[in-house]
C-alpha positions as CSV (number, residue, x, y, z in Angstrom):
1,X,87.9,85.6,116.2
2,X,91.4,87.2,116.6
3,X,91.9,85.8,119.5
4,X,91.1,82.3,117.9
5,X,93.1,82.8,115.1
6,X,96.2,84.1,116.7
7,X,96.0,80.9,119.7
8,X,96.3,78.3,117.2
9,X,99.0,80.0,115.2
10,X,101.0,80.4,118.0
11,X,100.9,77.1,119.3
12,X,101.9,76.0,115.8
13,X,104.9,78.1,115.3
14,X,106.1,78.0,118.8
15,X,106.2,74.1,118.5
16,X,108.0,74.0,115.5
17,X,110.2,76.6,115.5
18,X,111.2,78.1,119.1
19,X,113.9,76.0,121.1
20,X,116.1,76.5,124.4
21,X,118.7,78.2,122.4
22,X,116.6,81.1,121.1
23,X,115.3,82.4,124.7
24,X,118.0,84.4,125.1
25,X,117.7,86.1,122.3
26,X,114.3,86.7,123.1
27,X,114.7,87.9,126.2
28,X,116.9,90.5,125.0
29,X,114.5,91.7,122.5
30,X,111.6,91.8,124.2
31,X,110.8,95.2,123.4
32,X,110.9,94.8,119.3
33,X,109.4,91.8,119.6
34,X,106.2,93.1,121.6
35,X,106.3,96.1,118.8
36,X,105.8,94.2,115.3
37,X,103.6,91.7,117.8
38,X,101.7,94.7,118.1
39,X,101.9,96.4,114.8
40,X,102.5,94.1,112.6
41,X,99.5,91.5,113.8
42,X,97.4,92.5,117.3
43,X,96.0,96.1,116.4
44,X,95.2,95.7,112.8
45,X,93.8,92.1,113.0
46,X,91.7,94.1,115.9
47,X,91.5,96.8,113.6
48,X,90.4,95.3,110.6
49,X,88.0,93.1,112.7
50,X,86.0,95.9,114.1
51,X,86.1,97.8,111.1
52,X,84.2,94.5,109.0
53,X,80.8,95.2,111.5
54,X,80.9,98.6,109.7
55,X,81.8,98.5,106.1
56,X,81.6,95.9,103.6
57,X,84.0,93.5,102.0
58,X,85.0,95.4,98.9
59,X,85.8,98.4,100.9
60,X,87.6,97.0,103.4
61,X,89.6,95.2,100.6
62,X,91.1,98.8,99.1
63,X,91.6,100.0,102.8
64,X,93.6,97.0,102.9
65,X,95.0,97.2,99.7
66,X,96.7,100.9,100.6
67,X,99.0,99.3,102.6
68,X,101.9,99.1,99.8
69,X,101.5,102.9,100.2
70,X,102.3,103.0,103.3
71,X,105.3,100.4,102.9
72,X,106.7,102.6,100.7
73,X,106.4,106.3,103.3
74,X,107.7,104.2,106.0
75,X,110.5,102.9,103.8
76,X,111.5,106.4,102.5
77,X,111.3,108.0,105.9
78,X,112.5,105.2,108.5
79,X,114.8,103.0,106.3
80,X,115.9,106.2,104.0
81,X,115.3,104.3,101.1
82,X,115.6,106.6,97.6
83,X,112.0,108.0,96.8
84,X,111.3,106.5,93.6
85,X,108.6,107.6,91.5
86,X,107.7,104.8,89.7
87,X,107.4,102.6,92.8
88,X,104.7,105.5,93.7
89,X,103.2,105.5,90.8
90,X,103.0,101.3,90.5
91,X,101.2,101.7,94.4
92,X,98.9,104.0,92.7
93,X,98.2,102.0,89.8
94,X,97.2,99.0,91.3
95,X,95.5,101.2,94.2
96,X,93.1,102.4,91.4
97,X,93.3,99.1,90.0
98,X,91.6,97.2,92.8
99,X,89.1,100.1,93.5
100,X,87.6,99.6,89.7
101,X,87.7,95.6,90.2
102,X,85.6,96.1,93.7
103,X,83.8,98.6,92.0
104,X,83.6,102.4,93.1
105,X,79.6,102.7,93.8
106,X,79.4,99.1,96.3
107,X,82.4,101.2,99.1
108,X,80.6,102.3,101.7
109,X,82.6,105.6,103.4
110,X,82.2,105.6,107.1
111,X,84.1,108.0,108.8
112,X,85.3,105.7,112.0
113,X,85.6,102.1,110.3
114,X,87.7,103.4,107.2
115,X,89.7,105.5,109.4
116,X,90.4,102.2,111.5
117,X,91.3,100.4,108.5
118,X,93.4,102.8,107.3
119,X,95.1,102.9,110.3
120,X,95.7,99.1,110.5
121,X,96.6,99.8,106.9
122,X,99.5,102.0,108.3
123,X,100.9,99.8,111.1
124,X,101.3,96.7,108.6
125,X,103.5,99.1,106.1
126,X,105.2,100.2,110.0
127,X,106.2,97.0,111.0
128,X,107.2,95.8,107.5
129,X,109.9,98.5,107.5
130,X,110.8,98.0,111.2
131,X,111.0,94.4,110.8
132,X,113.3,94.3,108.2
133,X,115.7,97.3,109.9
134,X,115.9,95.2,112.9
135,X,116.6,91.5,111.8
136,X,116.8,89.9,115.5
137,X,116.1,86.1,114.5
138,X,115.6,83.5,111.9
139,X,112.2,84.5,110.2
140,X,110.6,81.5,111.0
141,X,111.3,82.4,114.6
142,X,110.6,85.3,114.5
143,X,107.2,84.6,112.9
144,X,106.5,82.2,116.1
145,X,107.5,84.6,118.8
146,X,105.9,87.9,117.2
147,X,102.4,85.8,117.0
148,X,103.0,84.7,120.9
149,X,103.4,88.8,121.6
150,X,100.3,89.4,120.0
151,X,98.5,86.4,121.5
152,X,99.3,88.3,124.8
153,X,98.7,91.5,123.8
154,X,95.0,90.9,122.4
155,X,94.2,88.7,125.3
156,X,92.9,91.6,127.7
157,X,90.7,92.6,125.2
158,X,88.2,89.3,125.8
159,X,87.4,91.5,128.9
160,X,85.5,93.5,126.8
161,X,84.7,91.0,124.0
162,X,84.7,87.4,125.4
163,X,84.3,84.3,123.2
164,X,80.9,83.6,122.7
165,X,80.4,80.2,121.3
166,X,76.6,79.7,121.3
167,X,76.0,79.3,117.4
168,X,79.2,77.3,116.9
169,X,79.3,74.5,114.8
170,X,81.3,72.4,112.6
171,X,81.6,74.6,109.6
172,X,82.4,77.6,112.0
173,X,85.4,75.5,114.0
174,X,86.5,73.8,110.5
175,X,86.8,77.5,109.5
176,X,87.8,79.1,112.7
177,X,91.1,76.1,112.5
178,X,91.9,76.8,109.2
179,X,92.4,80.7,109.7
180,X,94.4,80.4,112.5
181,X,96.6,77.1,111.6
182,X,97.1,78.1,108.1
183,X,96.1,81.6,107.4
184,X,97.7,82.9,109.7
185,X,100.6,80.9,111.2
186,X,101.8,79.0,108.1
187,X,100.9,82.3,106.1
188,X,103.7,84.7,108.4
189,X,106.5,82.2,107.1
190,X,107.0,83.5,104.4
191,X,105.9,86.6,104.9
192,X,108.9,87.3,107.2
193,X,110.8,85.7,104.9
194,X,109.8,87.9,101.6
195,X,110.3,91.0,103.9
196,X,113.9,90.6,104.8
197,X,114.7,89.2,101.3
198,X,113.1,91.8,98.9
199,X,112.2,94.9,101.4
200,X,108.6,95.5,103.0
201,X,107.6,97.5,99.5
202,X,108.1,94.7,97.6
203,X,106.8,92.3,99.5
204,X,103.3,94.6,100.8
205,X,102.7,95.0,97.6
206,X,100.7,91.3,97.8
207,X,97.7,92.9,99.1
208,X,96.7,94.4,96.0
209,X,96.7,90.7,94.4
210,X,93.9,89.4,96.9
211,X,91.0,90.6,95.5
212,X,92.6,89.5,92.3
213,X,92.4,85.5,93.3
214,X,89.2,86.4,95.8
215,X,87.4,86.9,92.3
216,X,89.2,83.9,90.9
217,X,87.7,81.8,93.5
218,X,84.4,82.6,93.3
219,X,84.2,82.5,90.3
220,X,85.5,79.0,90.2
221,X,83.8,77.8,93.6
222,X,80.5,80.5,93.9
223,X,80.0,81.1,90.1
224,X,79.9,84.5,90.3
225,X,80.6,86.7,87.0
226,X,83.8,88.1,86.4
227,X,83.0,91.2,84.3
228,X,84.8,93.2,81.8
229,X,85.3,95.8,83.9
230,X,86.3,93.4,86.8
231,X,89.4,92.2,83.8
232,X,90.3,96.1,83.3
233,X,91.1,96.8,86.9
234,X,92.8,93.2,87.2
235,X,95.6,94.3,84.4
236,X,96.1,97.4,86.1
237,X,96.5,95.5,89.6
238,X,99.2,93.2,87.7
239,X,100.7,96.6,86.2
240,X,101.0,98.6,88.4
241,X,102.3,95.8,90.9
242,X,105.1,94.4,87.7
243,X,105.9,98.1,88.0
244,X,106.6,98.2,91.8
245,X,108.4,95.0,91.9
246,X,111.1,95.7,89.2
247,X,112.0,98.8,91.5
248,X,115.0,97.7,93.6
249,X,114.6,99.0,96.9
């Protein structure tokens, strides 16, 4: 599935976006390149992906959702941004936010899988800061070439977990497409672009607002209840990331 996703996003980008005139550039930031490729999209898709066999949905959406957390050490320490206390305390907010919209008794705590979550978690806030230290190429290019680094780097990894495509079917490739073409390579846009614009606190901050529209869809699409409780953690989500974002990093 990584592997899938990243493919097709990388042929997307890298036809759009990457001419002549930027391999020289890339060339001579091959290194950087390969690290966000790596940090920023390879291990904690990988991460992520084995960590969903283990632990369910809602748990792996507040492993997720602690990466503004890390955003925000990495800032302090790498980019020596100011340590601002209510950008902590807006992370923490929203942290405990999402944890009440999940719901604390469906997490399931796994030693191994929340510790690889939490450590994809921790690359993403990384890479956020190192991407926007570095600032090497247009963002749209450097969305294309990063997503070809981590297409390369994932690759020897089907050694030890090819494609297997025996119950494939239309709804899985329909799905499978949609992931990689839009997901994930239209998706890393403006991601790059948010990150050198407003700083990678700002902008990680989104992953506490997932779980926020996951429950607006299915409730639209699955009719699933949205319950009081549920609307409680939401305004502390929307708080606590109102309070982040008027921070200026």
């Amino acid at each position: 599935m990584v592997f899938m996703r990243l493919i097709l996003a990388s042929v997307l980008l890298g036809f759009l976006f990457i001419r002549k005139r930027h391999l020289k550039t890339i060339r001579k930031n091959i290194f950087p390149i390969l690290m966000i490729g790596a940090t920023n999209v390879a291990l904690p898709f990988y991460l992520f992906a084995y960590s969903a066999f283990e632990i369910n949905a809602n748990t792996m959406a507040v492993m997720n959702g602690s990466t503004p957390l890390f955003a925000f050490l990495f800032s302090v320490i790498l980019l020596k941004f100011k340590f601002q206390w209510p950008q902590l305390l807006g992370i923490l907010i929203g942290l405990l936010g999402l944890a009440i919209v999940v719901g604390f008794e469906s997490m399931q705590f796994e030693l191994l899988p929340i510790f690889a979550a939490m450590m994809g978690a921790a690359m993403y806030g990384f890479s956020m800061s190192y991407i926007y230290q570095i600032k090497i190429l247009d963002t749209k290019v450097m969305a294309a070439v990063t997503m070809i680094a981590a297409t390369l780097i994932i690759f020897p990894f089907l050694m030890i977990d090819p494609i297997q495509t025996v119950n494939w079917n239309g709804q899985v490739m329909g799905s499978i497409i949609f992931l990689g073409l839009i997901c994930t390579g239209m998706a890393y846009i403006p991601y790059f672009l948010l990150i050198s614009r407003v700083g990678p606190i700002s902008t990680s901050i989104i992953a506490l607002l997932v779980p926020l529209f996951g429950m607006i869809w299915a409730y639209l699409f699955l009719q699933e209840k949205i319950t009081l409780m549920m609307l409680t953690g939401c305004l502390l989500i929307i708080g606590g990331v109102g309070l982040t974002s008027r921070i200026k990093e």
